[in-house]
C-alpha positions as CSV (number, residue, x, y, z in Angstrom):
1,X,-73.7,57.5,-60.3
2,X,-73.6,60.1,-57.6
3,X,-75.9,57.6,-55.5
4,X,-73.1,55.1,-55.9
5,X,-70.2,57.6,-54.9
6,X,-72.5,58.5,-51.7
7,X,-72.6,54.7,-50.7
8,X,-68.8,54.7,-51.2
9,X,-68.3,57.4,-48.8
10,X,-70.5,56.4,-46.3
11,X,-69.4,52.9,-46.0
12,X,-65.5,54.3,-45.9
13,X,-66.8,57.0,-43.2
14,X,-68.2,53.8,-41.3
15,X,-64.8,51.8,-41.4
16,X,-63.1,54.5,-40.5
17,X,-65.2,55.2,-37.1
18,X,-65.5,51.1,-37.0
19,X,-61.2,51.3,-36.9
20,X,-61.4,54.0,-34.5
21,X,-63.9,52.2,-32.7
22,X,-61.6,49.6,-32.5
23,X,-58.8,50.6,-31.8
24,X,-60.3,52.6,-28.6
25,X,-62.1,49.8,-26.9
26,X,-59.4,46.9,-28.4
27,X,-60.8,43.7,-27.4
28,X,-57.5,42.1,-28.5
29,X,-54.5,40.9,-26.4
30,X,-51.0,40.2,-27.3
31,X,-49.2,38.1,-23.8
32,X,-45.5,38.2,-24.5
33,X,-42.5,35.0,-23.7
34,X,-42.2,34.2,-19.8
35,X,-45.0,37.0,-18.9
36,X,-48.8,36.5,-17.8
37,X,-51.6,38.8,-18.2
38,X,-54.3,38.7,-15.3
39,X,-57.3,40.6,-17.5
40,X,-60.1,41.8,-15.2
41,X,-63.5,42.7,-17.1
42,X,-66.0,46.0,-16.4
43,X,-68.2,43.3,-14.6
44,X,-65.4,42.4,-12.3
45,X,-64.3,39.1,-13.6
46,X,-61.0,38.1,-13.3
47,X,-58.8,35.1,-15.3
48,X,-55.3,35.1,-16.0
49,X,-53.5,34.2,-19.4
50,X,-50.5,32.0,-19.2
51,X,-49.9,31.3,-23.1
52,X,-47.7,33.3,-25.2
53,X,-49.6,35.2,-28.1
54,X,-52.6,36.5,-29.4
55,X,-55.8,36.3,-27.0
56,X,-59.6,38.2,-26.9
57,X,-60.7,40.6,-24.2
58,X,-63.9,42.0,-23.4
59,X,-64.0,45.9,-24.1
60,X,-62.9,48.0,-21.4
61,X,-61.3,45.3,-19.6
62,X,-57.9,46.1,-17.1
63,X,-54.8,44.1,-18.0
64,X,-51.9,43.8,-15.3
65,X,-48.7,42.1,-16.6
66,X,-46.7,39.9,-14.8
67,X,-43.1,37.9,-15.3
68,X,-43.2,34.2,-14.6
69,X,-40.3,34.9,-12.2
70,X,-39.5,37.7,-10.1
71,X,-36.1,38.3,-9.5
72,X,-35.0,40.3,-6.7
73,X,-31.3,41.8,-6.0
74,X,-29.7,42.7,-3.5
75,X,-26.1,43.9,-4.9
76,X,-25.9,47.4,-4.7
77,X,-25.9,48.0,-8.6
78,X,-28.3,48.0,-11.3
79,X,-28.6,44.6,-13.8
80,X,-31.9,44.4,-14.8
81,X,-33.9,42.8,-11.7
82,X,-37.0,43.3,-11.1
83,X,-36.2,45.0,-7.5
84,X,-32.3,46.4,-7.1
85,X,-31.7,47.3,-3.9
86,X,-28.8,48.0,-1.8
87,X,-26.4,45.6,-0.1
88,X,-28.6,43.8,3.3
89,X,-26.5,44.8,6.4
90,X,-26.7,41.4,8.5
91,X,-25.2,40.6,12.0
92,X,-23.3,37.3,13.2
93,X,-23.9,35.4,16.5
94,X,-21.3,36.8,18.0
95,X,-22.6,40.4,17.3
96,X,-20.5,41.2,14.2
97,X,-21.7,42.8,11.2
98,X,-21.2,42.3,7.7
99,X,-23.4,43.2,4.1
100,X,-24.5,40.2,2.4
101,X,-24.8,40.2,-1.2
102,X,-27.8,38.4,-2.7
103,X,-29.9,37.4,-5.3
104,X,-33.0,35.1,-5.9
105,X,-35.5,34.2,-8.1
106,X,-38.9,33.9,-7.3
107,X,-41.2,31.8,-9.7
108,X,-45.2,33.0,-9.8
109,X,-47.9,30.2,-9.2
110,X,-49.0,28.0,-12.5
111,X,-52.3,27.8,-10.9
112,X,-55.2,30.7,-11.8
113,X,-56.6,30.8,-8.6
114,X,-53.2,31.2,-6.9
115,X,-52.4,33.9,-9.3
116,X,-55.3,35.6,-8.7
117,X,-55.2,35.6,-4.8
118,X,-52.0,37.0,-5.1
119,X,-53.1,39.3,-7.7
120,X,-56.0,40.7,-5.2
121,X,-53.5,41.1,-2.2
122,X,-50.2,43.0,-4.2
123,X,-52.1,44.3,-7.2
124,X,-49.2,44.3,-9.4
125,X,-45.9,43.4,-9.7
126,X,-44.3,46.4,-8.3
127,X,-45.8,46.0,-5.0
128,X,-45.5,42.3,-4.7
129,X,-41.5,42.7,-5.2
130,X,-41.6,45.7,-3.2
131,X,-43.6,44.7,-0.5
132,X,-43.7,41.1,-0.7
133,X,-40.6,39.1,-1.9
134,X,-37.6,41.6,-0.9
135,X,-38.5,42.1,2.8
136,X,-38.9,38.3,3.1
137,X,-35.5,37.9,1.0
138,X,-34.0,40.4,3.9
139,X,-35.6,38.8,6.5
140,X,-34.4,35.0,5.9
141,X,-30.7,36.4,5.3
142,X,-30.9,38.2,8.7
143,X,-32.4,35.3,10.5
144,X,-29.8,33.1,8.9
145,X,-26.7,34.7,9.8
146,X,-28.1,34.6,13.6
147,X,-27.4,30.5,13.2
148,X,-23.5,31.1,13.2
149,X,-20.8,33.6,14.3
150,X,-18.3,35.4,11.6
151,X,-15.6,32.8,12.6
152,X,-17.5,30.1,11.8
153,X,-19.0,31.6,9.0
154,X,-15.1,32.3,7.5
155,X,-13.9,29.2,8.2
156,X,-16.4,27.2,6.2
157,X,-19.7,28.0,7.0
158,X,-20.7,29.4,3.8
159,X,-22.3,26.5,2.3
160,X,-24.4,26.5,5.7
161,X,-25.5,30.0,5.9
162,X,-26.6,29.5,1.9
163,X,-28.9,26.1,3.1
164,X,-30.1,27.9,5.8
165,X,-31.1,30.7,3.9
166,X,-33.1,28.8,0.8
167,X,-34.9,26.6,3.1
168,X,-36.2,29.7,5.1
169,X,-37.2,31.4,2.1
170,X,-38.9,28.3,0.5
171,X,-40.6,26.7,3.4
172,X,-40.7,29.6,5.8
173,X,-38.5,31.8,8.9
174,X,-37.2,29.5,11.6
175,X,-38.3,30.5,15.5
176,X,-35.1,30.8,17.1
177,X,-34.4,30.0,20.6
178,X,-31.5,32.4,22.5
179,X,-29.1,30.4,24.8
180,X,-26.4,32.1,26.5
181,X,-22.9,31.2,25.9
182,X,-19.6,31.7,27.4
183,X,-16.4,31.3,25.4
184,X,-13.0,32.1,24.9
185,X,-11.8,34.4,22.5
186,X,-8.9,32.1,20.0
187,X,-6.7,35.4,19.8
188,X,-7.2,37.7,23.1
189,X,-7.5,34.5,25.0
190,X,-10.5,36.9,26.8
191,X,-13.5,35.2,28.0
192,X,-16.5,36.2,25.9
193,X,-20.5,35.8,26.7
194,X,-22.3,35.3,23.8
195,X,-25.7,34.8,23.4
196,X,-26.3,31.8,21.3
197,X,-29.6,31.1,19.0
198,X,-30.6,28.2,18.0
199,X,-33.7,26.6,15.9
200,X,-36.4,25.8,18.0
201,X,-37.7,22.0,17.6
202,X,-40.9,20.2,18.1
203,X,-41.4,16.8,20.1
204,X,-41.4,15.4,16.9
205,X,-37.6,16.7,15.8
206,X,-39.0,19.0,13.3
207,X,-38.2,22.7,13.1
208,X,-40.7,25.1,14.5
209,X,-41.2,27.9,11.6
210,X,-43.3,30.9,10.9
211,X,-46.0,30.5,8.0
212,X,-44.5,31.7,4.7
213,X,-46.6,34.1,2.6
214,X,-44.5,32.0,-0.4
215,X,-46.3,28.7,0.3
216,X,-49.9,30.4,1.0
217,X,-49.5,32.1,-2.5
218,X,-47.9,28.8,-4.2
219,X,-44.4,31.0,-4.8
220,X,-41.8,28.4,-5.4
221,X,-37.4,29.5,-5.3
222,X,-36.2,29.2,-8.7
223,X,-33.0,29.8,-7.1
224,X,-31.3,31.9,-4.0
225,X,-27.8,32.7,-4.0
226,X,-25.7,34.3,-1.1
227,X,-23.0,36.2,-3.8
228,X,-20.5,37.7,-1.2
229,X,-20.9,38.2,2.2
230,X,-18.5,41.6,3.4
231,X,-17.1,41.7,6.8
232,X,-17.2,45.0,8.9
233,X,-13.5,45.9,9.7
234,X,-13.2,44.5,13.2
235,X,-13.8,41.0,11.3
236,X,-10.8,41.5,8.8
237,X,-8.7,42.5,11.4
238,X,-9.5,39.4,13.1
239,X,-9.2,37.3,10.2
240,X,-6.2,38.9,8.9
241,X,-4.5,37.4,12.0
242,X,-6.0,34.4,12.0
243,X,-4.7,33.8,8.6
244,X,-1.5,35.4,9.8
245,X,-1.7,32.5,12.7
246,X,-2.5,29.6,10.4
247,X,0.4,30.5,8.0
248,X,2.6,30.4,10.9
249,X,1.2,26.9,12.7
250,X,0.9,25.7,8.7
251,X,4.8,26.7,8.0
252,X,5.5,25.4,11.3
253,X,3.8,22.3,11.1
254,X,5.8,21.8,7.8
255,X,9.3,22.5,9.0
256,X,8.4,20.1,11.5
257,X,7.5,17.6,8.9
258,X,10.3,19.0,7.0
259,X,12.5,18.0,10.0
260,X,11.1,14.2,10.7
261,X,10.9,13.9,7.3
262,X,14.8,14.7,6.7
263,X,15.5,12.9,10.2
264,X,13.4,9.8,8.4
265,X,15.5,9.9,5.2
266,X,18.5,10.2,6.9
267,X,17.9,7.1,9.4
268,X,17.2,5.6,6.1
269,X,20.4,6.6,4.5
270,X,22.1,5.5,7.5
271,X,20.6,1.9,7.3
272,X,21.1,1.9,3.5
273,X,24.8,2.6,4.1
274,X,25.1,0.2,7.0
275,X,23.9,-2.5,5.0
276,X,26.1,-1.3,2.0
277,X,29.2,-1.4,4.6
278,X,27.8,-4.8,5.9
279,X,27.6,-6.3,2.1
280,X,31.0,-4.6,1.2
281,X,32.4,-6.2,3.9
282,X,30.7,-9.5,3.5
283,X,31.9,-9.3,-0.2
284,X,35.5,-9.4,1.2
285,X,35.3,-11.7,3.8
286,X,33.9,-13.9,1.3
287,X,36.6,-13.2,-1.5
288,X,38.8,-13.1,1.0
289,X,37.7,-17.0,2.4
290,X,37.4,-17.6,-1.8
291,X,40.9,-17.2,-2.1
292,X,42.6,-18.6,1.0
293,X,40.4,-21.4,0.1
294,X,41.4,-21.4,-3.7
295,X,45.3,-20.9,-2.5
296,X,44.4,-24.2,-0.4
297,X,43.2,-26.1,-3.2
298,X,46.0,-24.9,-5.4
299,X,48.4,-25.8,-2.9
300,X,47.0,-29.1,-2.2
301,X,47.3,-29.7,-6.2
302,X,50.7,-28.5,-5.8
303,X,52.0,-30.9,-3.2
304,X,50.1,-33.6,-5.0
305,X,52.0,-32.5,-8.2
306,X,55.2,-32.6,-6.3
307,X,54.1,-35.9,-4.6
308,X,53.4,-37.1,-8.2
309,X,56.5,-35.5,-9.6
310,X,58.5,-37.3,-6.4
311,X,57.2,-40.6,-6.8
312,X,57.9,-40.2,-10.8
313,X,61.3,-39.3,-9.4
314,X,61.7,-42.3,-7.5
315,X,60.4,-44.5,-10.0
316,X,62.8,-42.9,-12.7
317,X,65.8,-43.1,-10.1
318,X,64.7,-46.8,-9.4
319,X,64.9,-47.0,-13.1
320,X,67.7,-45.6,-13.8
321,X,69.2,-47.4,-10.5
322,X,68.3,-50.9,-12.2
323,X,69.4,-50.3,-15.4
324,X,73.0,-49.2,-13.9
325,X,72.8,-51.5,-11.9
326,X,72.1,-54.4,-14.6
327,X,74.7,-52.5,-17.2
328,X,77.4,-52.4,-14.3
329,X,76.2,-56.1,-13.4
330,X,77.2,-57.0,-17.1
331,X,79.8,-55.4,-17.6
332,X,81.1,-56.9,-14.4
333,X,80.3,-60.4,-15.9
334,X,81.5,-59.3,-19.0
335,X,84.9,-58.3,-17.3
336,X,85.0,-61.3,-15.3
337,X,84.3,-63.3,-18.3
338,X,87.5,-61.7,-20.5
339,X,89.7,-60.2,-17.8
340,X,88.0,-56.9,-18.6
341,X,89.8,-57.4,-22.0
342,X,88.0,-55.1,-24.0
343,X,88.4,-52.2,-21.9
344,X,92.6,-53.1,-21.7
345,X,92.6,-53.5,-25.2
346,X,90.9,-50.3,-26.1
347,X,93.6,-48.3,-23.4
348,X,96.5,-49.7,-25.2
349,X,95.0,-48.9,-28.1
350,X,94.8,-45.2,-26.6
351,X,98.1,-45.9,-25.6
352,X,100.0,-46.9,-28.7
353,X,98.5,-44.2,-30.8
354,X,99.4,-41.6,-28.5
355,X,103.0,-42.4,-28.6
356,X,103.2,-43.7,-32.4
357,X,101.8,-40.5,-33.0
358,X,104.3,-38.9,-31.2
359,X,107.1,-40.8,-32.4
360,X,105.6,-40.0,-35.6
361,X,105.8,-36.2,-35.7
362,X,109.1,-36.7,-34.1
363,X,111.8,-34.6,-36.2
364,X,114.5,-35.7,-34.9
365,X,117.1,-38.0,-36.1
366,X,116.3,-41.7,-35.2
367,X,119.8,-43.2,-36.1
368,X,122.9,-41.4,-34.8
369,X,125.0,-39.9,-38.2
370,X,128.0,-41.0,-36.7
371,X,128.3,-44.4,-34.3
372,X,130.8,-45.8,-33.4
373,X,131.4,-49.6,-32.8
374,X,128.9,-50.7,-30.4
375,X,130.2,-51.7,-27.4
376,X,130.5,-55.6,-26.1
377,X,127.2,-57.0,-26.3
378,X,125.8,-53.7,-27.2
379,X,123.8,-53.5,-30.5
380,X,120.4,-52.8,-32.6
381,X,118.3,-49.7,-33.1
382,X,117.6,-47.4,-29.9
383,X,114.4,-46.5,-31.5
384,X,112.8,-49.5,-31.7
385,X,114.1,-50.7,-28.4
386,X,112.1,-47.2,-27.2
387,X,108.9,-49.0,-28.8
388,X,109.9,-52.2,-27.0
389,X,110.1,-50.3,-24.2
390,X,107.1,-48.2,-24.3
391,X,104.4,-51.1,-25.3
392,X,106.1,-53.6,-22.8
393,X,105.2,-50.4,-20.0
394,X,101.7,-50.5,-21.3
395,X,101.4,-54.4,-20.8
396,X,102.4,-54.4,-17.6
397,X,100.5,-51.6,-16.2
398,X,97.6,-52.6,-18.0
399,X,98.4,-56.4,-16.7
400,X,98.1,-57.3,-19.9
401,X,98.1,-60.6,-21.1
402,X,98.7,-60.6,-24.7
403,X,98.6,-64.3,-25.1
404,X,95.4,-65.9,-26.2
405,X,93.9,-68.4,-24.1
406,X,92.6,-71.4,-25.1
């Protein structure tokens, strides 16, 4: 029994200095997401671990951790890079100054021997940022803003000073040549020498560049980004009143086009109410020639009305002619055929009513109440002698002739 408990402690004594063992020498890796390990043995060999996770070591062996990209900042403010520096002071072509603002990413070589050359010359990743990637960053931004002056740089150049930049720091620094330049200030009107540089060129039409340590190490540019670029004080002045100018020429140039415009529209309204006078007036002359020419045509019908209504007239007068004419002509035959007897006949008629009936309301005596004798030859009734009388007047001045013919 006590043999067995011996046995027990020994072996637990040898795990425990086995553990301890272990944990000392370790010959156990862990390589964390978007990191590599370059592990370097106690013999002096070297290989790099790109895979995430668990890998072996030999014991005693050196581990220096890398990210897969480097980022390096140039913003003036901490955010996690893996270098944060300050703001990179940069000057124009035309010897103004500004502070760029930038950042870029630099992604490490995928190939071990790469790694490890770069590994042997920086050591770590400290003094590859450090010494390596953020004086190359401030390098390529300096040489860059040579290519342009702030004006140009203001007034749309920023998407040129950014190209210019990545492609120096991805296929290497651009030789510049300097040219001397005269020009005139846009604002002082002063005359102005600047010296002017410009990318130098092969026969071939390629740009002459200095070797990049990036290519020779198989760095690529994840990405490279100019974030703000601020002006010195003499350069907002400047661009204060160039902005201050283009407002004016802009505001200008659109009360001038305010102007033609308003001149335009009102030539237009001018034509539009010409031909609106011109219709008007073509409306009345033609309603005007409508009705003269309707009055015509309802004269016309008029005086062929009346012409209708004349010759209707005639005829009816014609008519009524002949028919007067044939009544008078038969009467007249009728006359001549009887002595117009009818007609005498109906007078005396007239005649001997008119007097019978006056002899008829007569209220008078007829026959005297007291006579005496008649004298010689004298005799008979007065009253119908006044008959006699008055229908023999009638007879005669109708030249009546009472007698019948045979």
């Amino acid at each position: 029994m006590k043999k067995t408990n011996g046995k027990l402690i020994l072996y637990g004594a040898g795990g425990i200095i086995l553990l301890l063992l272990m944990l000392v020498i370790n010959p156990f890796g862990y390589n964390d997401l978007g990191y590599r390990e370059v592990v370097e043995t106690p013999t002096g060999q070297k290989h790099v671990v790109f895979t995430n996770g668990v890998y072996f070591k030999f014991p005693g062996s050196k581990v220096t951790t890398y990210p897969n990209v480097i980022t390096i900042s140039h913003r003036g403010t901490k955010n996690g890079s893996t270098v944060e520096g300050g703001l990179i002071p940069i000057r124009f072509n035309d010897a103004t100054e500004a502070a760029a603002q930038t950042v870029v990413r630099f992604r490490l070589p995928e190939k071990e021997s790469a790694m490890l050359t770069l590994h042997s010359e920086y050591v770590n990743k400290e003094y590859l940022a450090l010494k390596g990637l953020a004086p190359y960053t401030i390098e390529c931004i300096k040489n860059s803003a040579q290519l342009m002056d702030s004006e140009q740089h203001y007034s749309g150049g920023r998407a040129q000073l950014s190209q210019f930049f990545q492609d120096q720091l991805e296929d290497g620094l651009y030789l510049l040549d300097v040219q001397e330049k005269v020009s005139r200030d846009t604002f002082t009107n002063e005359i102005r020498r600047i010296y002017e540089s410009n990318i130098r060129m092969n026969k071939a039409g390629d740009k002459v560049r200095k070797e990049s340590d990036l290519k020779r190490f198989g760095i690529n540019i994840a990405s490279a980004t100019i974030e703000n670029v601020d002006y010195e004080s003499q350069v907002d002045e400047k661009l204060k009143k160039k902005i201050e100018a283009s407002t004016r020429e802009a505001v200008s140039k659109q009360n001038l086009v305010t102007a033609q415009q308003e001149a335009m529209t009102a030539e237009a309204e001018g034509r539009r109410r010409l031909v609106e006078i011109e219709y008007e007036e073509l409306q009345r002359q033609t309603q005007s020639v409508v009705q003269a020419e309707t009055q015509v045509k309802l004269a016309e019908q008029d005086m062929a009305k009346q012409k209708i209504s004349m010759e209707a007239a005639k005829l009816e007068a014609q008519k009524i002619k002949s028919l007067a004419d044939a009544e008078a002509y038969a009467k007249q035959k009728i006359m001549a055929a009887d002595g117009a007897l009818e007609k005498k006949l109906a007078t005396y008629k007239d005649v001997q009513n008119m007097w019978a009936n006056a002899f008829m309301n007569y209220k008078g005596d007829l026959v005297p109440k007291f006579q005496t004798a008649p004298a010689k030859g004298g005799g008979g009734n007065a009253g119908l002698d006044f008959m006699q009388i008055m229908g023999a007047k009638a007879a005669m001045d109708l030249n009546l002739d009472m007698n019948v013919k045979n």
